[in-house]
Biopython code that builds the backbone (N, CA, C, O; Angstrom):
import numpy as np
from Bio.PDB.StructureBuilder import StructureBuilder

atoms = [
    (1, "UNK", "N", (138.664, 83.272, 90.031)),
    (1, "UNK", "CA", (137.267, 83.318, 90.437)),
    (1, "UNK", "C", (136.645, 84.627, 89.966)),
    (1, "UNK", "O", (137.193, 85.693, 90.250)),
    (2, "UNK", "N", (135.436, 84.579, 89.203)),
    (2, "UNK", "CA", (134.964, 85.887, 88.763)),
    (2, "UNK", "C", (134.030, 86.720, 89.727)),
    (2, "UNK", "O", (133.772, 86.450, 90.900)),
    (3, "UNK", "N", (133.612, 87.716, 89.032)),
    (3, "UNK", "CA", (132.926, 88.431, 90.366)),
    (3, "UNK", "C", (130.784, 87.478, 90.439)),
    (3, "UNK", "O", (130.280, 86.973, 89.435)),
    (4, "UNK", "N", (130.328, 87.513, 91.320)),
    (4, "UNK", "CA", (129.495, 86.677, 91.589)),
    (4, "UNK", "C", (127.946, 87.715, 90.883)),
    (4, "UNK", "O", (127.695, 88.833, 91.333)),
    (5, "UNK", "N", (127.318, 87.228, 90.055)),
    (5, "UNK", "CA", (126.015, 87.935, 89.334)),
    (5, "UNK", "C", (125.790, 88.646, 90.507)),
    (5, "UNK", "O", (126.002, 88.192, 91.631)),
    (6, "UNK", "N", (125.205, 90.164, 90.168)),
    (6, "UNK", "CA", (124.354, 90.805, 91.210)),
    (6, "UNK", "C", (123.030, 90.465, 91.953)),
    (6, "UNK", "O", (122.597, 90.732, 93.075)),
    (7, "UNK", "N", (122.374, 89.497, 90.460)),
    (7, "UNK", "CA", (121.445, 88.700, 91.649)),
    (7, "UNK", "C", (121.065, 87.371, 92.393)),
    (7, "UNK", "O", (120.085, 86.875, 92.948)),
    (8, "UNK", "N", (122.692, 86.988, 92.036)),
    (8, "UNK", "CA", (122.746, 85.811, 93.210)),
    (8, "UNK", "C", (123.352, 86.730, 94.614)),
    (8, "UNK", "O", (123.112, 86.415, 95.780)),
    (9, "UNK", "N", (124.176, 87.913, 94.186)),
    (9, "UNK", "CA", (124.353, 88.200, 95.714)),
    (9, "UNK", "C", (123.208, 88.939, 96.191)),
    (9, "UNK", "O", (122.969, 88.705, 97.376)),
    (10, "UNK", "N", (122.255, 89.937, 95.512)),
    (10, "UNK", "CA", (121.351, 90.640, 96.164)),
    (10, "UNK", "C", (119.869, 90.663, 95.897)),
    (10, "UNK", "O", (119.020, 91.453, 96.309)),
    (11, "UNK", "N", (119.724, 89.317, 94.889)),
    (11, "UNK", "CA", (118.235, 89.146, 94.955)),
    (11, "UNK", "C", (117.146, 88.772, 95.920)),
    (11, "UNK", "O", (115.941, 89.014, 95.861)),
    (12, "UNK", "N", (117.783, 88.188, 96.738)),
    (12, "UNK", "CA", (117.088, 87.693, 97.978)),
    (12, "UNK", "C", (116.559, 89.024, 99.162)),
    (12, "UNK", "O", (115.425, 89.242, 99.588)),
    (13, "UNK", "N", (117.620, 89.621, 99.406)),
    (13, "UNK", "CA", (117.635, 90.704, 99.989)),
    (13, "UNK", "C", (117.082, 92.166, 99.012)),
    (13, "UNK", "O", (117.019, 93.294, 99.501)),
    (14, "UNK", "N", (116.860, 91.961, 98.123)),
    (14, "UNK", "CA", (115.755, 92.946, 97.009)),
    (14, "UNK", "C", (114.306, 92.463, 97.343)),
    (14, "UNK", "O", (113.451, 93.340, 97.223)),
    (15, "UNK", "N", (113.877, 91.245, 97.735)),
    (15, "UNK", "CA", (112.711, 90.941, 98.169)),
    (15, "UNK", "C", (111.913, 91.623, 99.440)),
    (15, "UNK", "O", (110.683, 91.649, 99.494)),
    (16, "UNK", "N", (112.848, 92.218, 100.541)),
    (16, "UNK", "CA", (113.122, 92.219, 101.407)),
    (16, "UNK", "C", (112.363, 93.945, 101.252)),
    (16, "UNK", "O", (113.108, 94.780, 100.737)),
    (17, "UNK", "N", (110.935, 94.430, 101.690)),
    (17, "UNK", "CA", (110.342, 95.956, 101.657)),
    (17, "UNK", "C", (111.472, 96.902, 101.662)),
    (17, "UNK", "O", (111.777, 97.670, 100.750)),
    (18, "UNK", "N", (112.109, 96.740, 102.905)),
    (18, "UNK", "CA", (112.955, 96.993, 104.075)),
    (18, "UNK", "C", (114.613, 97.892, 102.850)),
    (18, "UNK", "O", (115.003, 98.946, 102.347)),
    (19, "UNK", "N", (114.945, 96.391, 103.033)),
    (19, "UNK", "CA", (115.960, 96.575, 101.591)),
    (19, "UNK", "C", (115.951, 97.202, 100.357)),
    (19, "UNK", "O", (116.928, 97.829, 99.946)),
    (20, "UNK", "N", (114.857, 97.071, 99.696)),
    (20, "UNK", "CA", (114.789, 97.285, 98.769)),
    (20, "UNK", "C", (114.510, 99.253, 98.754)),
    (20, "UNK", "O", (115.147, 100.027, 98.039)),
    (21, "UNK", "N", (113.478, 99.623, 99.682)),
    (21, "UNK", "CA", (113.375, 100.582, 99.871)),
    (21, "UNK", "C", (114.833, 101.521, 99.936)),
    (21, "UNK", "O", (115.094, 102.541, 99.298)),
    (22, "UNK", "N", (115.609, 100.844, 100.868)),
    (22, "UNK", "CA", (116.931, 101.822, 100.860)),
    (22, "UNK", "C", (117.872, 101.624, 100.099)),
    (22, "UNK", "O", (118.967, 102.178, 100.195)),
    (23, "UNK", "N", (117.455, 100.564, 98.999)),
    (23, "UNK", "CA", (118.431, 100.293, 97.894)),
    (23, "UNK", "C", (117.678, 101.283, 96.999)),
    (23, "UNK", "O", (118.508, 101.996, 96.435)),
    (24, "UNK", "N", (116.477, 101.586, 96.667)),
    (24, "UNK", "CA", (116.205, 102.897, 96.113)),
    (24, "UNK", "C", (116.609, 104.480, 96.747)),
    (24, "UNK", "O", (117.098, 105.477, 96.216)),
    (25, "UNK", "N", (116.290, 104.270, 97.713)),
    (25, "UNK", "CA", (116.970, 106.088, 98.160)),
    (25, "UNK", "C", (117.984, 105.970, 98.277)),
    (25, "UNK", "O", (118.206, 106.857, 99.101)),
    (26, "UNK", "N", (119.237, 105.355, 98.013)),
    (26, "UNK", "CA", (120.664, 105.434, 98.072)),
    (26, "UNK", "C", (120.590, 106.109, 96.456)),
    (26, "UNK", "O", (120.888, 107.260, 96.138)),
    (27, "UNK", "N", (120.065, 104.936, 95.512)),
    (27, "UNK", "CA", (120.318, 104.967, 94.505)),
    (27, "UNK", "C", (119.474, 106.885, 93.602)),
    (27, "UNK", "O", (119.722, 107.612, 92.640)),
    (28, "UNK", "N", (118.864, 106.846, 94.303)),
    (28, "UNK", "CA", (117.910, 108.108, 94.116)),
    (28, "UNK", "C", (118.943, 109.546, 94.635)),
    (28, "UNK", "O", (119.236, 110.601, 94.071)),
    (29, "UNK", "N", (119.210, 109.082, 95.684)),
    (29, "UNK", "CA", (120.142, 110.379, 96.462)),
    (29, "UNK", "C", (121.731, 110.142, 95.515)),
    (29, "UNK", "O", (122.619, 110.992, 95.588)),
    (30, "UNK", "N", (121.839, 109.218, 94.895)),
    (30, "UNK", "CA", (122.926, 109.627, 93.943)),
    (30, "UNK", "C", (123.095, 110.731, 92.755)),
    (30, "UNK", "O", (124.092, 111.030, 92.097)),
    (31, "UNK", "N", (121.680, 111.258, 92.714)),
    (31, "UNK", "CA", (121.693, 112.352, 92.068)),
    (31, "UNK", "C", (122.306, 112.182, 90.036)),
    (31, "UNK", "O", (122.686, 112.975, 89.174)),
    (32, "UNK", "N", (122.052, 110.553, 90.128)),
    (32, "UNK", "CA", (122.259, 110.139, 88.634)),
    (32, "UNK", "C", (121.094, 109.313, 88.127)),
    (32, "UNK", "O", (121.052, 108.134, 88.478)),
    (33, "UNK", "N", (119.833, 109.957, 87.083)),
    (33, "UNK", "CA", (119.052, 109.067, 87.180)),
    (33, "UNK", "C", (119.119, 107.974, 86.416)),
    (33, "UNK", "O", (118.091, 107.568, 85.875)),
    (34, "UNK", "N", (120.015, 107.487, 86.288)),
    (34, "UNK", "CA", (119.968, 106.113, 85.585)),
    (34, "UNK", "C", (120.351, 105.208, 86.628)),
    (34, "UNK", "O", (120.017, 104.024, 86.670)),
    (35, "UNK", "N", (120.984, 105.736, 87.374)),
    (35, "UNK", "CA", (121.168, 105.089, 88.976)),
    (35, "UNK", "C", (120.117, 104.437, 89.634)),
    (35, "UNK", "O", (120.085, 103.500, 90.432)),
    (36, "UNK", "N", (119.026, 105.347, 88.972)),
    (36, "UNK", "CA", (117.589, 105.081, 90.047)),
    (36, "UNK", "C", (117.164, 104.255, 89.254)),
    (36, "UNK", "O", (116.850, 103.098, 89.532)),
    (37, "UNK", "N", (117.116, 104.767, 88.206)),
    (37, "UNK", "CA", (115.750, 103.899, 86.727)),
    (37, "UNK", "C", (116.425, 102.075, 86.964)),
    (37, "UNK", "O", (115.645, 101.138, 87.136)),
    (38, "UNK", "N", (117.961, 101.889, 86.923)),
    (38, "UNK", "CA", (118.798, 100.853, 86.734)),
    (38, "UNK", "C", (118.387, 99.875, 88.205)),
    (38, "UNK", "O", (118.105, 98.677, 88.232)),
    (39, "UNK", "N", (118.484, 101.000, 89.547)),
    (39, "UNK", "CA", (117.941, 100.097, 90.446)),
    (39, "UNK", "C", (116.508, 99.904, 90.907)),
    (39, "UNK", "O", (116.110, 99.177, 91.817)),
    (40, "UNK", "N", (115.801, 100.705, 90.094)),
    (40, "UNK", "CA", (114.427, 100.065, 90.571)),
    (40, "UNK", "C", (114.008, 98.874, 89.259)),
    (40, "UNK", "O", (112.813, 98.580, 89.302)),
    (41, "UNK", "N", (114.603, 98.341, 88.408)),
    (41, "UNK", "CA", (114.450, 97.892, 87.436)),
    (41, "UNK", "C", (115.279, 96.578, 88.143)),
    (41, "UNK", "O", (115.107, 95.444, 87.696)),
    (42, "UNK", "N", (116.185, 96.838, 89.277)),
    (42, "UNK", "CA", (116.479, 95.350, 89.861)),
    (42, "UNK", "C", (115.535, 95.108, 91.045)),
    (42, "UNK", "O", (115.391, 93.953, 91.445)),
    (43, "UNK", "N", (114.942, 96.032, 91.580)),
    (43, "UNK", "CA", (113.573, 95.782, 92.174)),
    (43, "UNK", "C", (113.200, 95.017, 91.534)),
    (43, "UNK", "O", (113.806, 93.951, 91.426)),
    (44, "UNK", "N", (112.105, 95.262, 90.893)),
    (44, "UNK", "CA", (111.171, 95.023, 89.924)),
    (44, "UNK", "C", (111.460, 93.540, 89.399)),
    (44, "UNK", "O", (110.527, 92.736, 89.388)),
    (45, "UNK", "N", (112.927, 93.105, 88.896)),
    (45, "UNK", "CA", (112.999, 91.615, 88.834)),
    (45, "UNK", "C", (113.199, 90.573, 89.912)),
    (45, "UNK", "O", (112.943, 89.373, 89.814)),
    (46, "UNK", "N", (113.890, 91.467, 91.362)),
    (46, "UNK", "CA", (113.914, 90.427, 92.502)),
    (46, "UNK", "C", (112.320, 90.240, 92.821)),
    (46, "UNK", "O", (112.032, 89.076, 93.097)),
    (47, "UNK", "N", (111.300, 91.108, 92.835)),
    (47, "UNK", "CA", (110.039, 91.378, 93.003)),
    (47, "UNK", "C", (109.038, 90.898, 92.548)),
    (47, "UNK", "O", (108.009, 91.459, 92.926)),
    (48, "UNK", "N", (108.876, 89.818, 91.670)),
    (48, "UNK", "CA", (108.363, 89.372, 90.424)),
    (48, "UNK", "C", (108.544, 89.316, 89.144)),
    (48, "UNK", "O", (108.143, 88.363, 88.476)),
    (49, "UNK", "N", (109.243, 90.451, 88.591)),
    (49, "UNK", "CA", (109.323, 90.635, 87.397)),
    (49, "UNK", "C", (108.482, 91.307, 86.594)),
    (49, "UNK", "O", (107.257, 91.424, 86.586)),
    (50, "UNK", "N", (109.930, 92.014, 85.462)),
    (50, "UNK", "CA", (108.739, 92.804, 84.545)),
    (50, "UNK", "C", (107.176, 92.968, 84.093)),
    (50, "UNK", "O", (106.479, 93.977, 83.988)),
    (51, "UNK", "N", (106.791, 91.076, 83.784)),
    (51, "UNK", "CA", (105.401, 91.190, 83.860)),
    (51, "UNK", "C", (104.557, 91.229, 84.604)),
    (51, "UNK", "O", (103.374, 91.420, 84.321)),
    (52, "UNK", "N", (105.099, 91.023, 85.888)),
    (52, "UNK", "CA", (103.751, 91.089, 86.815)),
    (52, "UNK", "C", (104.179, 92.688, 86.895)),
    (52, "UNK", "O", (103.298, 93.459, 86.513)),
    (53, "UNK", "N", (105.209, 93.181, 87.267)),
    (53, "UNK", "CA", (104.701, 95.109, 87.197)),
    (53, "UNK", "C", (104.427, 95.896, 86.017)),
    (53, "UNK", "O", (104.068, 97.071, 86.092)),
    (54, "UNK", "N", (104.612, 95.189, 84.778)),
    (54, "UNK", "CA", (103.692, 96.058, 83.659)),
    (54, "UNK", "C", (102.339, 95.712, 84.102)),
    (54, "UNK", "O", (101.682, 96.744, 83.963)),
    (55, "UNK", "N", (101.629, 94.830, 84.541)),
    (55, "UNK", "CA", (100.670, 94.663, 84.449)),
    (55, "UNK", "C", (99.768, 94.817, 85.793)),
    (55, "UNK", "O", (98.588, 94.491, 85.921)),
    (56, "UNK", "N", (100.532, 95.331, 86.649)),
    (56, "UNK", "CA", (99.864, 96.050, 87.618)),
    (56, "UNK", "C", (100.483, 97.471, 88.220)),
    (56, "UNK", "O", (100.627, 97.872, 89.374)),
    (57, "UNK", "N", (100.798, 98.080, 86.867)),
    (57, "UNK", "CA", (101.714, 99.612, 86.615)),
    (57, "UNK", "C", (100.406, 100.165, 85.362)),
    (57, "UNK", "O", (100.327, 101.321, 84.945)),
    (58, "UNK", "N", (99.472, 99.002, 84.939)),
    (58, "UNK", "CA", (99.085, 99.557, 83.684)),
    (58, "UNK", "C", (99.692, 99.493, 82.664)),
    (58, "UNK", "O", (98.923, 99.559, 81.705)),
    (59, "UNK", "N", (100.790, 99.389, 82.370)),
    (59, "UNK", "CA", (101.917, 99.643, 81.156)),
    (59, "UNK", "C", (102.107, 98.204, 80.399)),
    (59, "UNK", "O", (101.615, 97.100, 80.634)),
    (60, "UNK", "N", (103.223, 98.762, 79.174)),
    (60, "UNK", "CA", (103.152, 97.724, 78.114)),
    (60, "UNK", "C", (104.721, 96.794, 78.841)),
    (60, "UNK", "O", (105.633, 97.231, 79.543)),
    (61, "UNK", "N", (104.552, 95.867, 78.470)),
    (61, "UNK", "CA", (106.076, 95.431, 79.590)),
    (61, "UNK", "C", (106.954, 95.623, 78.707)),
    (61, "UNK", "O", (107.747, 96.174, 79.471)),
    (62, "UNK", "N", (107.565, 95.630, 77.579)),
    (62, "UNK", "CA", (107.903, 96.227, 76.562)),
    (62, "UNK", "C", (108.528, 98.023, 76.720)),
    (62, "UNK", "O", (109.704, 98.334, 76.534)),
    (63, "UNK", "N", (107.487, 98.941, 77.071)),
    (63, "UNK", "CA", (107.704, 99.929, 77.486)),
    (63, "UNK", "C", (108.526, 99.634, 78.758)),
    (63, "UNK", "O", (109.739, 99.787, 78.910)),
    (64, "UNK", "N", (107.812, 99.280, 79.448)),
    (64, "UNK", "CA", (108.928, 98.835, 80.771)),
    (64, "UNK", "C", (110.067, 98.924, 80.591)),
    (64, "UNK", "O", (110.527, 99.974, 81.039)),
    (65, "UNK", "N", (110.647, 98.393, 80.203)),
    (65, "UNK", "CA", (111.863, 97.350, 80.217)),
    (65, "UNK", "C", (112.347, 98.778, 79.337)),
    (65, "UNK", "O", (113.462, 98.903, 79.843)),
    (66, "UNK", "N", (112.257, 99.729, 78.526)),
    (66, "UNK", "CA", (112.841, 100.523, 77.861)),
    (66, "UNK", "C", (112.576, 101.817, 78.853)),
    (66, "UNK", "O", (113.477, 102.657, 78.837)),
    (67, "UNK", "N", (111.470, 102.072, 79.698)),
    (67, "UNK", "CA", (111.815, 103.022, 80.740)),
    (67, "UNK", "C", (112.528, 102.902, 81.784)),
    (67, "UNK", "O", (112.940, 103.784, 82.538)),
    (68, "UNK", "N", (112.747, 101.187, 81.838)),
    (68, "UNK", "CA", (114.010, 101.251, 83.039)),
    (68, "UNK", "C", (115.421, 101.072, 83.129)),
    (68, "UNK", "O", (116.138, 101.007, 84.127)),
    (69, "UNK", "N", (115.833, 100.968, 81.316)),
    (69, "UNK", "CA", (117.069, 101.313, 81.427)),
    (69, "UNK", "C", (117.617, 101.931, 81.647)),
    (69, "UNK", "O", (117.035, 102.896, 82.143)),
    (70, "UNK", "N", (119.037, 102.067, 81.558)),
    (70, "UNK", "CA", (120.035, 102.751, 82.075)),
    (70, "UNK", "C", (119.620, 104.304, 80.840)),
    (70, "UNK", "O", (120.071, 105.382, 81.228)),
    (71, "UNK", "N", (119.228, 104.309, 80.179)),
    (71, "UNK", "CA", (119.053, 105.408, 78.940)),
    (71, "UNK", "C", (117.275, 105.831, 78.712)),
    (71, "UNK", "O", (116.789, 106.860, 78.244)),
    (72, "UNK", "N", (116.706, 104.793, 79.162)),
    (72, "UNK", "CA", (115.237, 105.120, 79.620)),
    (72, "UNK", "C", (114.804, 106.457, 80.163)),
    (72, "UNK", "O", (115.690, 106.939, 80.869)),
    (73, "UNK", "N", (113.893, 107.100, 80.078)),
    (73, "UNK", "CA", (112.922, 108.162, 80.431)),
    (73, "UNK", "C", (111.399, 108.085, 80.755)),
    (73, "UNK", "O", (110.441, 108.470, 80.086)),
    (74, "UNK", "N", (111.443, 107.565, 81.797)),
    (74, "UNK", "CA", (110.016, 106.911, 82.208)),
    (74, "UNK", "C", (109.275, 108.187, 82.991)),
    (74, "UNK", "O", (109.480, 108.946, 83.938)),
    (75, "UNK", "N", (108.574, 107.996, 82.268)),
    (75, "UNK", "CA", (107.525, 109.724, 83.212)),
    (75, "UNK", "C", (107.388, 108.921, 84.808)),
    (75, "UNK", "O", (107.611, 107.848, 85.369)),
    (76, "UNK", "N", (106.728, 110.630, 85.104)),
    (76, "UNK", "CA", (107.115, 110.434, 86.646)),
    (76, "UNK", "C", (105.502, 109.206, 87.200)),
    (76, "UNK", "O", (105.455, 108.234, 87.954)),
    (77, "UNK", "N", (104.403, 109.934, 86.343)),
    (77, "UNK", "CA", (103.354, 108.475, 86.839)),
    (77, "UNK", "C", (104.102, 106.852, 86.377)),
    (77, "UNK", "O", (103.815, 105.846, 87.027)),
    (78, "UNK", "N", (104.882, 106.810, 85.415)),
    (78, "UNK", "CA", (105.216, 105.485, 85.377)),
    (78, "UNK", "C", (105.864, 105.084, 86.352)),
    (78, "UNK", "O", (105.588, 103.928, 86.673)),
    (79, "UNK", "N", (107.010, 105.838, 87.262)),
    (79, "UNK", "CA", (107.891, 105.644, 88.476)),
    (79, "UNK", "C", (106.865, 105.488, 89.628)),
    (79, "UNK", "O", (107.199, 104.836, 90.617)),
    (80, "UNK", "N", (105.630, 106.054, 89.553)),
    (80, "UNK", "CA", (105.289, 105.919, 91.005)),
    (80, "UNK", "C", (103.636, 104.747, 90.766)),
    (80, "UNK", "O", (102.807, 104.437, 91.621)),
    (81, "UNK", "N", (103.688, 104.397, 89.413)),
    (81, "UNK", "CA", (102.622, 102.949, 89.468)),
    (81, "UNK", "C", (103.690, 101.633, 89.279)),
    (81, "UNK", "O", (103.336, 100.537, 89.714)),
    (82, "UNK", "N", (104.793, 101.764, 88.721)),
    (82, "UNK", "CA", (106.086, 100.725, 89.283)),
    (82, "UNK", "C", (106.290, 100.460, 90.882)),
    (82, "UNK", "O", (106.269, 99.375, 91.462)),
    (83, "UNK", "N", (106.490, 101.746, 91.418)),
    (83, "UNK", "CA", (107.135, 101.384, 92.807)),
    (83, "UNK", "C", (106.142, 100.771, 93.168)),
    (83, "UNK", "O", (106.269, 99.571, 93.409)),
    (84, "UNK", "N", (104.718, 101.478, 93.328)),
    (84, "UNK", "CA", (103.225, 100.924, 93.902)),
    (84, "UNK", "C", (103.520, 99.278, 93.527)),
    (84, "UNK", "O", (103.360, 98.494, 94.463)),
    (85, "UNK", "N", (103.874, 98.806, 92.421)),
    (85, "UNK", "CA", (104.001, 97.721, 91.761)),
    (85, "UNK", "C", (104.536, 96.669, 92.631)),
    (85, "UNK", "O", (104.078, 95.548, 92.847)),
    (86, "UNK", "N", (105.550, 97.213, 93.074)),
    (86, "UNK", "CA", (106.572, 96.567, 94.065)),
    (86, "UNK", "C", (106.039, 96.809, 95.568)),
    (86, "UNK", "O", (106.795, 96.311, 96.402)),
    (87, "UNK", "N", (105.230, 97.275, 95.951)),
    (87, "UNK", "CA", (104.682, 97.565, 97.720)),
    (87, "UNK", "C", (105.372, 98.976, 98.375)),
    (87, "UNK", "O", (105.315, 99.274, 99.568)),
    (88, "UNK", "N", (106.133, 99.891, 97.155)),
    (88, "UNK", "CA", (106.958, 100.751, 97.565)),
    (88, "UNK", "C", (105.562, 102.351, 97.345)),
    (88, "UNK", "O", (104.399, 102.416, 96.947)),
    (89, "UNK", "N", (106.632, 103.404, 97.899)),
    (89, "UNK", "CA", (105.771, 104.721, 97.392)),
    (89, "UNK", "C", (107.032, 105.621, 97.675)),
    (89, "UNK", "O", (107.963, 105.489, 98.470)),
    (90, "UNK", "N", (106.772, 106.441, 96.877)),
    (90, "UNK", "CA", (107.909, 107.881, 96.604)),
    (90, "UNK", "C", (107.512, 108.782, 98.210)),
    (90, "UNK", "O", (106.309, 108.887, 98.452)),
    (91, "UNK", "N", (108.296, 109.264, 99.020)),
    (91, "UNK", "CA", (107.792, 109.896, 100.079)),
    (91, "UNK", "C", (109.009, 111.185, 100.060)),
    (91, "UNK", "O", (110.183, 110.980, 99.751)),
    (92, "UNK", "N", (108.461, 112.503, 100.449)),
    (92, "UNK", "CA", (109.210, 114.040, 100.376)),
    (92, "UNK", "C", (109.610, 114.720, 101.906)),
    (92, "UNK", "O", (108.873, 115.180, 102.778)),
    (93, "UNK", "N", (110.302, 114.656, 101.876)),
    (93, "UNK", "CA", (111.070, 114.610, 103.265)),
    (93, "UNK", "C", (111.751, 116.065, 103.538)),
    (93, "UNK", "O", (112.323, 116.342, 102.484)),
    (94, "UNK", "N", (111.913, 116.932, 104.307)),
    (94, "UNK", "CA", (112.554, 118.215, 104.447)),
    (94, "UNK", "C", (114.220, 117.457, 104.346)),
    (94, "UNK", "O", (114.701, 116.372, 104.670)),
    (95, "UNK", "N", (114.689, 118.637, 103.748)),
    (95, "UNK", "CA", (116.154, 118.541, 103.494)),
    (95, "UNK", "C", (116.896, 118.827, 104.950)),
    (95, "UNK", "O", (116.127, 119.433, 105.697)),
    (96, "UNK", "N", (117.714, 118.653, 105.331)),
    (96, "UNK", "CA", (118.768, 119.623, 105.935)),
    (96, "UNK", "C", (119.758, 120.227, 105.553)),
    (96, "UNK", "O", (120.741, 119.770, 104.970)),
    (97, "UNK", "N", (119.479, 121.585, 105.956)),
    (97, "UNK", "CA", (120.449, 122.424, 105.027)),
    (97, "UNK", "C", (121.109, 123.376, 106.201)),
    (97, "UNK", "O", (120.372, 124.206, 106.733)),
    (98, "UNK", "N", (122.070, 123.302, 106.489)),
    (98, "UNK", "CA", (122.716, 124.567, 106.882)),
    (98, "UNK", "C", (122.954, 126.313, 106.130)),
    (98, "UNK", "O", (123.367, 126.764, 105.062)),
    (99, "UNK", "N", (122.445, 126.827, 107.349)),
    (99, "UNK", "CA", (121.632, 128.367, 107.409)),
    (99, "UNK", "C", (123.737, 128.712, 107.603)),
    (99, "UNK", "O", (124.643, 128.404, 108.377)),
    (100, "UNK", "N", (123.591, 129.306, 106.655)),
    (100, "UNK", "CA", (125.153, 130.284, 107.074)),
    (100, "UNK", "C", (124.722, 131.892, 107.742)),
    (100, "UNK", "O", (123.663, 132.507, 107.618)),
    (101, "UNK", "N", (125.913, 132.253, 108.439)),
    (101, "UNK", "CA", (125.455, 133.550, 108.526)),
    (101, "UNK", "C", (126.532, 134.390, 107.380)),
    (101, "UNK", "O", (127.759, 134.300, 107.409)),
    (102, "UNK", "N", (125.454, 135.492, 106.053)),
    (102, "UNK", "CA", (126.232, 136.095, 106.103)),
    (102, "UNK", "C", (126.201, 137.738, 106.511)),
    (102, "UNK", "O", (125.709, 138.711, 105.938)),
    (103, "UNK", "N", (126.944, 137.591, 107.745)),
    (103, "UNK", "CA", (127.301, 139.143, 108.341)),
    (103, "UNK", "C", (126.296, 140.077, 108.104)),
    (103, "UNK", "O", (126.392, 141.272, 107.823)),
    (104, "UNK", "N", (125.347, 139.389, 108.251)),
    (104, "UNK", "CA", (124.228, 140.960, 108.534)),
    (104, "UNK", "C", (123.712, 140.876, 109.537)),
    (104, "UNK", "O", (122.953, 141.768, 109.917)),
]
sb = StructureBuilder()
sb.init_structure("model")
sb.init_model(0)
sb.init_chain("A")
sb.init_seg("    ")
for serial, (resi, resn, name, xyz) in enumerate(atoms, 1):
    if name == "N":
        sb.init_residue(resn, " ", resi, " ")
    sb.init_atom(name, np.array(xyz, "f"), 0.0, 1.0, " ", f" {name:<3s}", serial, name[0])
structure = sb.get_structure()
């Protein structure tokens, strides 16, 4: 038995605001951006698809599809009229960071 397409197991649940949202900040907090570009690009097809978000991103779908590969470099307005695309938005959050003491 082979392993099952990624979007018969998680296209349904990519539809999903909810889901999809924390299937991007996982993929974002991986700190690899092809991680991100790769999963908002499975957004984007559980979501409608390339053409309906080139075409309400502004963009060429063509370009699309080459800023969201895995090797893609999509400027940062293209990432945030995509997400818009999808019902999503980029949001900046304080870190937590632990304060060390050193000895002064």
């Amino acid at each position: 038995m082979g392993l099952k397409d990624f979007f018969e197991t998680f296209g349904y649940e990519l539809r999903d605001p909810e889901f999809a949202s924390a299937y991007l900040d996982e993929a974002l907090n991986s700190g690899d951006p092809a991680t991100f570009r790769v999963a908002l690009a499975d957004v984007v097809r559980a979501r409608g698809g390339f053409s309906a978000a080139a075409r309400d991103a502004q963009v060429g779908r063509e370009s699309l599809y080459k800023s969201l590969a895995e090797e893609g470099s999509p400027s940062f307005t293209t990432v945030d009229r995509v997400l818009h695309s999808v019902g999503l938005r980029l949001q900046v959050v304080r870190e937590e960071r632990v304060e060390y003491d050193h000895g002064t």
